[in-house]
C-alpha positions as CSV (number, residue, x, y, z in Angstrom):
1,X,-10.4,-13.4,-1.6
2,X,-9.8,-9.8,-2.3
3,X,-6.8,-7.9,-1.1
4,X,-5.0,-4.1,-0.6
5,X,-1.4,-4.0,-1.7
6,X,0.1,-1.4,0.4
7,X,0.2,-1.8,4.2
8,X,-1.9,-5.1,3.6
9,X,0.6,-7.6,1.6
10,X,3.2,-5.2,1.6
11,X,5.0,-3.3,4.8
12,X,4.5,0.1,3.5
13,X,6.1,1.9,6.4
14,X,9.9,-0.6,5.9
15,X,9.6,1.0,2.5
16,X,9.4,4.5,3.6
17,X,12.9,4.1,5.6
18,X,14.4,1.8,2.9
19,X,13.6,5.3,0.6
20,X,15.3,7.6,3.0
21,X,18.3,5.5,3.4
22,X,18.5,5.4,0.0
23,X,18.3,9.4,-0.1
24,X,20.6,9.6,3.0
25,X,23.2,7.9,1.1
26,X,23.2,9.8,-2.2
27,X,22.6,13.1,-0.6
28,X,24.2,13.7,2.6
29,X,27.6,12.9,4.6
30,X,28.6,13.6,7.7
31,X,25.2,13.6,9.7
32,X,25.3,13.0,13.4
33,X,23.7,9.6,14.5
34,X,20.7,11.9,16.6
35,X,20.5,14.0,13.3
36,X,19.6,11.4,10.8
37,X,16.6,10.0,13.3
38,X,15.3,13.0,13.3
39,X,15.2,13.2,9.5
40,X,14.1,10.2,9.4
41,X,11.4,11.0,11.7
42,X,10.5,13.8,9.7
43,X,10.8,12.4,6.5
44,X,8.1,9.9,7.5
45,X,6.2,12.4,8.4
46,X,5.9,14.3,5.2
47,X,5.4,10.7,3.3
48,X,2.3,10.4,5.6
49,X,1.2,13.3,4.8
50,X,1.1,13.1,1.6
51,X,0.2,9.6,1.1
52,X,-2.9,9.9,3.1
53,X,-3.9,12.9,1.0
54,X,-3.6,11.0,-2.3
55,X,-5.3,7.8,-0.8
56,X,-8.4,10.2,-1.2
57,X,-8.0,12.1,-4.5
58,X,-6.6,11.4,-8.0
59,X,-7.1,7.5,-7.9
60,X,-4.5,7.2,-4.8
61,X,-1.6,9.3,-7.0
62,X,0.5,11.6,-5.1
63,X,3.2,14.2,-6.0
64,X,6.4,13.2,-4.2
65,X,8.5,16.2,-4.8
66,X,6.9,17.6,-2.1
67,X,8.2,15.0,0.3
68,X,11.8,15.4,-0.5
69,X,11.6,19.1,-1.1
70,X,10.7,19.4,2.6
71,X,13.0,16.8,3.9
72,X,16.1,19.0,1.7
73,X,15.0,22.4,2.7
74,X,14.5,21.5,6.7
75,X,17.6,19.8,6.6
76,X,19.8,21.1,3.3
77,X,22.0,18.2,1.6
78,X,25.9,17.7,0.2
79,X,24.3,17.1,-3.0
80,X,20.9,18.2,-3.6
81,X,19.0,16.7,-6.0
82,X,17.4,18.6,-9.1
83,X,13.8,19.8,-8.3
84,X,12.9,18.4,-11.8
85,X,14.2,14.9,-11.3
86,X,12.1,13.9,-7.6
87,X,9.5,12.5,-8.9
88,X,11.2,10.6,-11.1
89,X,13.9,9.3,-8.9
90,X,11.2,8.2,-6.1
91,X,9.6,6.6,-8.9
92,X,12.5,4.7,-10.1
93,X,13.8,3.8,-6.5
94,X,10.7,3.2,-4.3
95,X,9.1,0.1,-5.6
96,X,12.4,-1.8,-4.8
97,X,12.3,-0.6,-1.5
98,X,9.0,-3.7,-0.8
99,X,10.1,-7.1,0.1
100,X,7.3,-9.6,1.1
101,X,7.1,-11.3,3.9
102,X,8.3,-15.2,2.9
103,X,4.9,-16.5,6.0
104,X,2.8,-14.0,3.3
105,X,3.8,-15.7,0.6
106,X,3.2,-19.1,2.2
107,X,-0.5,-18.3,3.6
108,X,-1.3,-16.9,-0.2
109,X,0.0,-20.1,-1.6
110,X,-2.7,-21.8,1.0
111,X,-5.4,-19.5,0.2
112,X,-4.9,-20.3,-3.7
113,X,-5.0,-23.2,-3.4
114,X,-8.9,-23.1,-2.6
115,X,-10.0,-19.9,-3.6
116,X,-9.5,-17.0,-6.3
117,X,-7.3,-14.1,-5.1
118,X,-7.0,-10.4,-6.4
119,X,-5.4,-7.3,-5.4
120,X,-7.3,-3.7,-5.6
121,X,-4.9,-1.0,-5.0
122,X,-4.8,2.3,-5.3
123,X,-2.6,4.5,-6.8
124,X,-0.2,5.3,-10.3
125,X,-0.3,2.4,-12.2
126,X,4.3,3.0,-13.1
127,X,4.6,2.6,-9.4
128,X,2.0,-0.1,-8.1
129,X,3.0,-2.1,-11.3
130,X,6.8,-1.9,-10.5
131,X,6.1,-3.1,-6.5
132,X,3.9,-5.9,-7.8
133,X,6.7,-7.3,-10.1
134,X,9.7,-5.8,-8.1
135,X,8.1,-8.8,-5.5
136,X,6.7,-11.4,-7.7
137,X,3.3,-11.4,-6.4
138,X,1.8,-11.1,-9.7
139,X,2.6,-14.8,-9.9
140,X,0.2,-15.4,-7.5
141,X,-3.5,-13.2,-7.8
142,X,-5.5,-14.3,-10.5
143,X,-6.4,-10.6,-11.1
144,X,-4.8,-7.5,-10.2
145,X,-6.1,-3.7,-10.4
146,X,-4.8,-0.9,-10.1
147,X,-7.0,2.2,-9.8
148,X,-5.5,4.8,-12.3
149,X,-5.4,1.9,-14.7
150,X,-9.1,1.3,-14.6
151,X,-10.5,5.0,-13.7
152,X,-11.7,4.1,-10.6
153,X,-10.4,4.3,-6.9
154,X,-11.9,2.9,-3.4
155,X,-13.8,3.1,-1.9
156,X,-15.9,3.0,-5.2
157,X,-17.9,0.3,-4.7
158,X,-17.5,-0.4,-8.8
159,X,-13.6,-1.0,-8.5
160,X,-15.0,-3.8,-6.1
161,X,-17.6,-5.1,-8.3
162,X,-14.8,-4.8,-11.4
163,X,-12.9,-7.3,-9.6
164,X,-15.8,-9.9,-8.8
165,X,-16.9,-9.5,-12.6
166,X,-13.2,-10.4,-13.8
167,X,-13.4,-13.8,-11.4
168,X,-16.6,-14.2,-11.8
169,X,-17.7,-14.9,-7.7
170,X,-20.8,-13.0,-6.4
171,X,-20.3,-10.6,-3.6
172,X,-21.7,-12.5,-1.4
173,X,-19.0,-15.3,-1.5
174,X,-15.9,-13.0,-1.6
175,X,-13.8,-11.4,1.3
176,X,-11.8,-7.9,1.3
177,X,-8.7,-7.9,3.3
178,X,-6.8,-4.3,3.7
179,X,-5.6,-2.0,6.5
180,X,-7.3,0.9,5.6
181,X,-10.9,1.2,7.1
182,X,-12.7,3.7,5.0
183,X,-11.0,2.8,1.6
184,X,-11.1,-0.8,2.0
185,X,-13.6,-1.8,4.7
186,X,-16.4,0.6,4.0
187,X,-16.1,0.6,0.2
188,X,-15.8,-3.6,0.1
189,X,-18.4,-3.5,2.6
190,X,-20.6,-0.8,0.0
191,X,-20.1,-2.9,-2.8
192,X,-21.9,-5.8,-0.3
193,X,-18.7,-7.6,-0.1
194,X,-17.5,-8.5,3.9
195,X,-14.5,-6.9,5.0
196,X,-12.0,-7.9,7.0
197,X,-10.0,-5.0,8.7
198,X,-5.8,-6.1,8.9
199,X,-4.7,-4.1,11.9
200,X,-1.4,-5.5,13.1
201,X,-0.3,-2.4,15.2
202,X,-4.1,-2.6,17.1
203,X,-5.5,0.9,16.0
204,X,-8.3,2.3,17.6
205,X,-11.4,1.9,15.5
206,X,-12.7,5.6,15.8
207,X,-15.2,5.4,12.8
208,X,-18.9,4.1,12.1
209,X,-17.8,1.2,10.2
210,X,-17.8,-2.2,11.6
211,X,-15.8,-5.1,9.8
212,X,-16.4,-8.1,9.2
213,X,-14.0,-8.9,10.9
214,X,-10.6,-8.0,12.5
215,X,-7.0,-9.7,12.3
216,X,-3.6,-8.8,13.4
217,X,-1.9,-11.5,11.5
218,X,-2.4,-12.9,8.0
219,X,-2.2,-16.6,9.9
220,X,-6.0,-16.0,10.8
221,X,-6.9,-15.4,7.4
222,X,-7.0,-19.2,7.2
223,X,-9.7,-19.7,9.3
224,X,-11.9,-17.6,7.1
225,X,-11.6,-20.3,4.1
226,X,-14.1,-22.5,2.9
């Protein structure tokens, strides 16, 4: 079994306001309470934007400078930080902003138990690596890639067959899991590997793919094991 890192294992969108606290506390005092949920608001708006950009382009890598340079010029710190030092400050503070979910941990122990388990994930291999051991799941995949790492990104059906190869399991017996339907559902499904689409928050399907299947909980992931 074959799974996405962000927003699939991991709760992307905690992250995102465990990083702004983070930022709201070095950078600014005196903020009124309606204020700082509005940046907030905003804040999460320019991640979005940019993470959804770089999901497409450059093996899932994305600038992050941007991000807090328009959070800090629509709403102007105490303490700015240096234009020079963003990126590396998300860098360094971002991947401890992931905790996993202890009912995750106990379905992947289950699922391990019976089958082989990978992640695919895409994006800079500094910051996908530090999540993955910031939260100990590398103790638990018997293969992990990372796209920048390996030169390829989803939904490249080779970064699919890449991982098959390295457990050695035919497509036909594997299963995707991920949130993201064209990245992780079309290219799984491309690389004739069945995908099943995590939507916990019930999006509307509004594309030509069709999973697999669909859960809104990692519980059901049980009943797809051997």
């Amino acid at each position: 079994m074959l799974f996405d890192l962000d927003d699939t294992l991991l709760d992307r969108d905690k992250a995102v306001d465990n990083m702004f606290f983070i930022i709201f506390e070095k950078c600014y005092e005196d903020v009124k309470h309606t204020t700082k949920k509005e940046m907030l608001q905003r804040f999460k708006d320019y991640d979005k934007r940019s993470y959804g950009n770089s999901n497409k382009t450059s093996y899932g890598n994305s600038n992050k400078t941007k991000v807090l340079e328009g959070l800090f010029n629509e709403f102007p710190p105490k303490y700015r930080l240096p234009s020079q030092d963003l990126q590396d400050f998300w860098n360094n503070h971002f991947p401890q902003c992931f905790s996993v979910n202890q009912s995750t941990i106990n379905i992947l122990n289950s699922i391990k138990e019976q089958v082989k388990v990978a992640i695919i994930t895409n994006g800079s291999t500094q910051r996908q690596k530090a999540k993955i051991i910031n939260t100990n799941l590398n103790s638990y995949f018997d293969t992990i890639i990372i796209s920048e790492e390996v030169g390829l990104s989803k939904p490249d059906k080779r970064i699919f067959e890449l991982a098959l190869n390295r457990l050695n399991v035919r497509p036909e017996s594997a299963l995707f899991v991920g949130d993201n339907l064209e990245l992780d559902i079309g290219g799984s499904q491309n690389a004739n590997i069945k995908g099943i689409w995590f939507n916990p928050h019930s999006i509307k399907n509004d594309t030509e793919i069709t999973p697999f299947a669909e859960i809104n909980s990692f519980e059901k992931l049980l009943s797809y094991l051997p």
